[in-house]
C-alpha positions as CSV (number, residue, x, y, z in Angstrom):
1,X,1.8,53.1,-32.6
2,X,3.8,56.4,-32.9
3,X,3.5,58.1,-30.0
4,X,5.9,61.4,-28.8
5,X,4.9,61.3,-25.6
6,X,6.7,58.0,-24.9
7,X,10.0,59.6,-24.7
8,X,8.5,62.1,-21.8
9,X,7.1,58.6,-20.3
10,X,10.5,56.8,-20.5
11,X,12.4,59.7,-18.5
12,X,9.6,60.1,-15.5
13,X,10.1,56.0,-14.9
14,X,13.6,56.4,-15.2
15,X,13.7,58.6,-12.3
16,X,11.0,57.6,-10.6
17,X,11.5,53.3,-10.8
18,X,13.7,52.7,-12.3
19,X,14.7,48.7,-13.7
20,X,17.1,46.3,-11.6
21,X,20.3,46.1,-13.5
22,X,19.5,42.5,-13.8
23,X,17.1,43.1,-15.8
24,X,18.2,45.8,-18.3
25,X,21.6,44.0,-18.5
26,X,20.8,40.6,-18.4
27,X,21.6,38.2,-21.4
28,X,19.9,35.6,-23.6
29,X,16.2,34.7,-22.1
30,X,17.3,36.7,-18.8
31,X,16.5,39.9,-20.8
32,X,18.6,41.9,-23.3
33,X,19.1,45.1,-24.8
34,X,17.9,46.3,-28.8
35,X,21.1,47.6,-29.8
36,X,19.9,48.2,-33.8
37,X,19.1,51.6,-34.6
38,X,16.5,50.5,-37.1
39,X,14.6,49.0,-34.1
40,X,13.1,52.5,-32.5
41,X,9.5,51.3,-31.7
42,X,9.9,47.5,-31.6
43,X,5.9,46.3,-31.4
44,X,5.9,43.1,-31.2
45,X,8.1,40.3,-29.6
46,X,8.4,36.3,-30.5
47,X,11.2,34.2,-29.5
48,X,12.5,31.4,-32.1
49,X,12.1,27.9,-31.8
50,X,14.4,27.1,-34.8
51,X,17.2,29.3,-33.8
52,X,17.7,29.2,-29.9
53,X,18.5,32.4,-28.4
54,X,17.0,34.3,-31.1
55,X,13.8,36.6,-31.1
56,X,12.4,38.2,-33.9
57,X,10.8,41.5,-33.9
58,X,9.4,44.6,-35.9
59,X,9.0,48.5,-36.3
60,X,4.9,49.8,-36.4
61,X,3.9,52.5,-39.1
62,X,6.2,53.9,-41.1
63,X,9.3,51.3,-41.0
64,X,8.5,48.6,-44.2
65,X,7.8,45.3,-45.0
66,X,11.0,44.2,-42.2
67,X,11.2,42.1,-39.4
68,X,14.8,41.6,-37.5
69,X,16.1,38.5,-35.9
70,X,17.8,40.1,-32.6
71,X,20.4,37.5,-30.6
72,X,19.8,37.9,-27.2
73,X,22.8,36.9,-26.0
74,X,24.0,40.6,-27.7
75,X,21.5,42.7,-28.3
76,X,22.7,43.0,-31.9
77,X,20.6,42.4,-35.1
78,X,21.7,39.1,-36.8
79,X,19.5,39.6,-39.8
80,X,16.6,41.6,-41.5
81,X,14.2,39.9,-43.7
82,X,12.4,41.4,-46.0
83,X,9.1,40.5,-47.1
84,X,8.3,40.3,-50.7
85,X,5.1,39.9,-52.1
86,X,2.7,41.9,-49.5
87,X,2.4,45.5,-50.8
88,X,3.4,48.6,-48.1
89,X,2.8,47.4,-44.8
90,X,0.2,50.0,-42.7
91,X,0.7,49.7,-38.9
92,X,2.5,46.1,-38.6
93,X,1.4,45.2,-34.5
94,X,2.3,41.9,-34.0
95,X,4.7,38.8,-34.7
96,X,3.8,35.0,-33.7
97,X,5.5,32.3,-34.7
98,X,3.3,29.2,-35.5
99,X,3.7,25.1,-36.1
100,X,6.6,24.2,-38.5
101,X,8.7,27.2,-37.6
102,X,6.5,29.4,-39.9
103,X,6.5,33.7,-38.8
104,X,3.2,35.3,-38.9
105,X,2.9,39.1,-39.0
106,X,0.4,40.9,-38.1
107,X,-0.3,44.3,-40.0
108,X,-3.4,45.1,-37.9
109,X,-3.2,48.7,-36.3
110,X,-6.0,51.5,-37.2
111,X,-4.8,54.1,-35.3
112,X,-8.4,55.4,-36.0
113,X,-9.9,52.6,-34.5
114,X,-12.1,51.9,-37.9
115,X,-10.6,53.5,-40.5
116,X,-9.8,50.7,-42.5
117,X,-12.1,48.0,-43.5
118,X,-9.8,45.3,-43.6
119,X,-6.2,44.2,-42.2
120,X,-3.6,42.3,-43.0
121,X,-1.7,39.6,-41.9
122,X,1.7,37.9,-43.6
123,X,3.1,34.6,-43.2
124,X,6.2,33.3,-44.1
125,X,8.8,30.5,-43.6
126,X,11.5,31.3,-40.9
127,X,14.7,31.6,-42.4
128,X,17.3,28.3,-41.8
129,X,20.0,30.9,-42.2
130,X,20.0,34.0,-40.5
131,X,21.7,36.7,-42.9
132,X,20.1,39.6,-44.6
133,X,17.4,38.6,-47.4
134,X,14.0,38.6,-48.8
135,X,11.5,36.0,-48.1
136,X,8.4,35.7,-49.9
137,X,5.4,35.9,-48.0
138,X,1.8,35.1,-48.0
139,X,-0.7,37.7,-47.5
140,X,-3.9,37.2,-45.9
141,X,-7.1,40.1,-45.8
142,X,-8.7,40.0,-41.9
143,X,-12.2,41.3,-41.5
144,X,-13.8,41.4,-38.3
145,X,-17.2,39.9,-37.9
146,X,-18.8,43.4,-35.9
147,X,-17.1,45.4,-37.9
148,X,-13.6,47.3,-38.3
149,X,-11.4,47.6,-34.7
150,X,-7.8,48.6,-33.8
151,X,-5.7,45.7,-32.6
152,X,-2.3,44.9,-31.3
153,X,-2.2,41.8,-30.3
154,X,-1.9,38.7,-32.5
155,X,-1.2,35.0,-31.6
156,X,-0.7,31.5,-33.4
157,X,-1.5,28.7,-31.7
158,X,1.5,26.6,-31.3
159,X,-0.3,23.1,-31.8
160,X,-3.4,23.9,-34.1
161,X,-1.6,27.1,-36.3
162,X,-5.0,28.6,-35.2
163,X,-4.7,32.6,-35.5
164,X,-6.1,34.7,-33.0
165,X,-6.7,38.6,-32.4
166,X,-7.2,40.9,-29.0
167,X,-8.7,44.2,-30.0
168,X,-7.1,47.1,-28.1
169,X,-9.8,48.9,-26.1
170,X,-9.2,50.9,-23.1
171,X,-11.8,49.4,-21.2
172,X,-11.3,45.6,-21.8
173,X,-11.2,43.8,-25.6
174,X,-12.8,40.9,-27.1
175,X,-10.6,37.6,-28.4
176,X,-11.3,37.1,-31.8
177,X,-11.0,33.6,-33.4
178,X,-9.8,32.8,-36.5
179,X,-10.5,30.3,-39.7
180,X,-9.1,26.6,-38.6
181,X,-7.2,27.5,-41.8
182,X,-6.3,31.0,-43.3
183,X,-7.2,31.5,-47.0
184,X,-5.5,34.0,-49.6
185,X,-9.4,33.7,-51.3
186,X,-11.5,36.4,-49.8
187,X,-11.4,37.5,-46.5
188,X,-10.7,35.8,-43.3
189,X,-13.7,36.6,-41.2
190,X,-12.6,36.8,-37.5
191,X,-15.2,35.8,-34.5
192,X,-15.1,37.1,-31.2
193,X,-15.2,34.1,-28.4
194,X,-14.9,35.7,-25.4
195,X,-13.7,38.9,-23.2
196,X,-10.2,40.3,-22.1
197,X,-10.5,42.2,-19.3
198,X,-7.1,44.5,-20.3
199,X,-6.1,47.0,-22.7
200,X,-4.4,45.1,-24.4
201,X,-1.1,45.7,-26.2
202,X,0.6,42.2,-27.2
203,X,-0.2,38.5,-26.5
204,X,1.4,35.2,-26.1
205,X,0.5,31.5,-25.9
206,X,2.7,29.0,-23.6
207,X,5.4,26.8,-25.7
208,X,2.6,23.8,-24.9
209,X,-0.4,25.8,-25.9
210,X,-2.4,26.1,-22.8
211,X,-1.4,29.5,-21.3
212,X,-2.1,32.6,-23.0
213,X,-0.8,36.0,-21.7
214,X,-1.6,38.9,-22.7
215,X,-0.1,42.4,-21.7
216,X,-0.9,46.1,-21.6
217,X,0.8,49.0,-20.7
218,X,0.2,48.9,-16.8
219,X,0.1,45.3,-16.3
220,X,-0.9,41.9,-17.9
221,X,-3.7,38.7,-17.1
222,X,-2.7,35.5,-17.9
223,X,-5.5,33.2,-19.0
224,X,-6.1,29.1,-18.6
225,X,-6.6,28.4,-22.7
226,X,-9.2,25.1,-22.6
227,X,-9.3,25.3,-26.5
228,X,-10.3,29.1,-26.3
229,X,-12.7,28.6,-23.8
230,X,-10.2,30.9,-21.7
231,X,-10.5,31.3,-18.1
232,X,-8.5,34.4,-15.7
233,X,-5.9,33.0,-13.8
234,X,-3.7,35.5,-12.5
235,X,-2.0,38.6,-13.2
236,X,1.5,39.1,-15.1
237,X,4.3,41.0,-13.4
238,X,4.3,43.2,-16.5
239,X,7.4,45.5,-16.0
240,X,7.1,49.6,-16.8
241,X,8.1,50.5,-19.7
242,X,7.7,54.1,-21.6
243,X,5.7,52.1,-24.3
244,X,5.6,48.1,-23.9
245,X,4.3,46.7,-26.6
246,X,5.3,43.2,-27.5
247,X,5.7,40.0,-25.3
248,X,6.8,36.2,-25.7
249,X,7.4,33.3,-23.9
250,X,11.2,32.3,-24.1
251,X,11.5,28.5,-25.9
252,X,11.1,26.6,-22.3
253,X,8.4,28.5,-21.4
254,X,9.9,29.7,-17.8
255,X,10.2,33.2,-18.8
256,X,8.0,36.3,-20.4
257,X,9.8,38.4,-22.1
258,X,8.5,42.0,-22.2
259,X,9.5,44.7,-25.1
260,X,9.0,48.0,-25.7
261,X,9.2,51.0,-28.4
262,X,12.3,53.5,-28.0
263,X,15.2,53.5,-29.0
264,X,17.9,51.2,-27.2
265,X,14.8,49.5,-25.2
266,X,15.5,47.1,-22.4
267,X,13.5,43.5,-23.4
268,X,13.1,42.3,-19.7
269,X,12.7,39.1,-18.7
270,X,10.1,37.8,-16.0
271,X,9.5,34.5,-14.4
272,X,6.3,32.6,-16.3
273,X,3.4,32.1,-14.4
274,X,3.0,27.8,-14.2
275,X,6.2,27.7,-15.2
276,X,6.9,24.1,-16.8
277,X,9.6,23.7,-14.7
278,X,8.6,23.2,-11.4
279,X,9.4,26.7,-10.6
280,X,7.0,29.8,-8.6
281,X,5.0,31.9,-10.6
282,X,5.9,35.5,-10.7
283,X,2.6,37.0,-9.8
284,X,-0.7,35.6,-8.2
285,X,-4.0,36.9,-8.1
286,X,-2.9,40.7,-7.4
287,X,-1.5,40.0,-3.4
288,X,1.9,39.9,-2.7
289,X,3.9,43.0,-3.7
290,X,1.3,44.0,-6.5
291,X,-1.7,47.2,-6.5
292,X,-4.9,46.3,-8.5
293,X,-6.0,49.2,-10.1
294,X,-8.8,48.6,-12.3
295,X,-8.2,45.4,-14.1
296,X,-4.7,46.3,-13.9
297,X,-1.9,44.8,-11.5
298,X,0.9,47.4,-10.6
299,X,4.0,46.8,-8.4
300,X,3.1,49.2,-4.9
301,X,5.8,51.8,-5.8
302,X,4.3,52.5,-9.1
303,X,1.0,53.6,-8.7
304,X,2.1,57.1,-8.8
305,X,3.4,56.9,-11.8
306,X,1.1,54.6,-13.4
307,X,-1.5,57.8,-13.3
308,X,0.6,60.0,-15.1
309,X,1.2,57.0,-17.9
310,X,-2.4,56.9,-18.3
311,X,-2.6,60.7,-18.5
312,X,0.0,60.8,-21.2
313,X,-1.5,58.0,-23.2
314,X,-5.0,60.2,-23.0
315,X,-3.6,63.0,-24.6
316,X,-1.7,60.7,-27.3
317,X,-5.2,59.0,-28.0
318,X,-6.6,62.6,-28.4
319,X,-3.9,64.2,-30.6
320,X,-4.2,61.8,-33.1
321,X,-8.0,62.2,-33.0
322,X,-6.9,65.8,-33.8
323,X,-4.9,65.1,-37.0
C-alpha cells in the first residue's frame, strides 16, 4: 500500500532506533538487504523451500504481474518471473508458498476497504531454474462470506495447501478460511474462523504447520494453529520498520524474517518463537524487554516513536479517504 509518509517514518527511526548492524548487514537467513531497484515497496515475504537461501518477494499497486526471487546471501535479484495468464494485477499483498513447491500470490488489497467486490489470488509452479521468464499462472476470484474487506495477509498451509486470509483492520481482524481446494469455477467463498487481535500486515505458518505468525506494523502475535482452531501464544519481536509489510519463516523454521517497503530495505532476521531447534524464543508473553501497548508488543525504547508511526499511518489512512 503506497504510502508517502513512509519515507518521513523511515528517517525518524533512523535517528531515533536505529537497527543493530547485525541485522541490517547480516547474510542469508541472518537478514539481508533488497538491493534491486524494482523492489521499492516489497509487500510480502516467503522464503523457498526448493531453492535454499532464496526468498521470493513482490511490489503492491502499480508494479505488474512480477514477483522476484532475491538471494539472501547478496541481496541481489536472481530472477523475475512474470505471470502470464492473470490480467493487471490491483494491489498484489501477499506471497505464500504451499505443498509441492507451488507460489501463491495474493492480489487482495482494497485500499478502500470495500471497493471491490472480489480479489484475486494466482498460483503458479516455482521455477526449477532461477533466470528471468514467464510462468503461467492460475487465477482464482476470492469473495468474502460478510462481504468485501481490505487484506494483507495471505497464508498456505504447508501440509494441507489450505489458503487462508487476515483482514487488515486497525482494531483487530478476523481469519478467513478457505475452500479445502481452490476452484478457477466461480468464486472461492472465504469463512471467517476466528479473531486476530492485530492489525495485521503479513502472515506466516511454521515450516511444520503448527505456528502461525502474523505481523503488523508495531509488533506481531504468534498463534498455536490446532487445525485453525488458533490459540495466542506470545508476542513476536517484530522489528521497526518505516513500513513492514511482509514476513516468513526461514526453511528450518529458527528464524522470522521481517520485510518492509522502501527502497534498499533491510529484511531482518529474528529468532522463531518454539524454535524447532531446541533454541529460546525471541519474545514471551510481552515481559522481558518488550511494552504492551494495546494488543501490540514494542521494545521499551520505542514507545516514543511507535505514537508518531501510528499518527502518520492515520493521516495516510485519511488522505487516501480524500482522493
Amino acid at each position: 500500500m503506497r504510502r508517502p509518509f513512509a519515507l518521513l517514518a523511515a528517517v525518524l527511526l533512523a535517528g531515533a532506533c536505529a537497527l543493530p548492524a547485525s541485522a541490517a548487514e547480516g547474510t542469508g537467513d541472518q537478514g539481508f538487504t533488497l538491493k534491486d531497484p524494482r523492489i521499492a515497496e516489497s509487500s510480502g515475504l516467503a522464503a523457498s523451500r526448493l531453492h535454499p537461501g532464496i526468498y521470493w518477494t513482490h511490489n503492491d499497486s502499480g508494479d505488474g504481474p512480477y514477483i522476484y526471487a532475491v538471494d539472501s546471501r547478496t541481496g541481489q535479484t536472481v530472477a523475475r518471473v512474470t505471470l502470464r495468464g492473470v490480467g493487471s494485477p490491483r494491489d498484489v499483498e501477499a506471497i505464500s508458498i504451499g505443498p509441492h513447491d507451488e507460489i501463491y500470490v495474493g492480489d487482495i488489497g482494497d485500499n478502500f476497504d470495500g471497493r471491490w467486490p472480489y480479489v484475486w489470488i494466482y498460483r503458479l509452479p516455482e521455477p526449477k531454474v532461477l533466470k528471468d521468464q514467464t510462468v503461467t499462472a492460475t487465477q482464482y476470484v476470492v469473495k468474502y462470506a460478510d462481504g468485501p474487506r481490505n487484506a494483507e495477509s495471505m497464508v498456505v498451509h504447508p501440509k494441507t495447501g489450505r489458503v487462508y486470509i487476515i483482514d487488515k483492520k486497525e482494531d483487530g481482524g478476523h481469519l478467513y478460511e478457505g475452500p479445502a481446494t481452490l476452484s478457477t469455477r466461480g468464486s472461492n467463498v472465504f469463512k471467517p474462523i476466528a479473531p486476530v487481535d492485530l492489525w495485521a500486515t503479513d502472515a506466516a505458518f511454521s515450516p511444520d504447520g503448527r505456528q502461525l505468525a502474523v505481523r503488523g506494523y508495531l509488533g506481531g502475535i504468534y498463534y498455536a494453529w490446532n487445525d485453525g482452531h488458533i490459540k495466542r501464544t506470545g508476542t513476536l519481536d517484530v522489528p521497526l520498520q518505516g513500513q513492514g509489510e511482509g514476513v516468513t519463516y526461514s526453511v528450518d523454521g529458527t528464524k522470522l524474517l521481517y520485510s518492509s517497503e522502501g527502497a534498499d530495505s533491510a529484511v531482518v532476521a529474528k529468532d522463531a518463537p518454539d524454535r524447532p531447534d531446541g533454541g529460546s524464543p525471541s519474545t514471551g508473553n510481552g515481559s522481558s524487554g518488550t511494552r504492551t501497548t494495546g494488543n501490540k508488543s514494542l521494545p521499551l525504547g520505542a514507545a516514543a516513536i511507535a505514537v508518531v508511526l501510528v499518527a502518520l499511518v492515520g493521516v495516510g489512512r485519511l488522505r487516501r479517504r480524500r482522493r
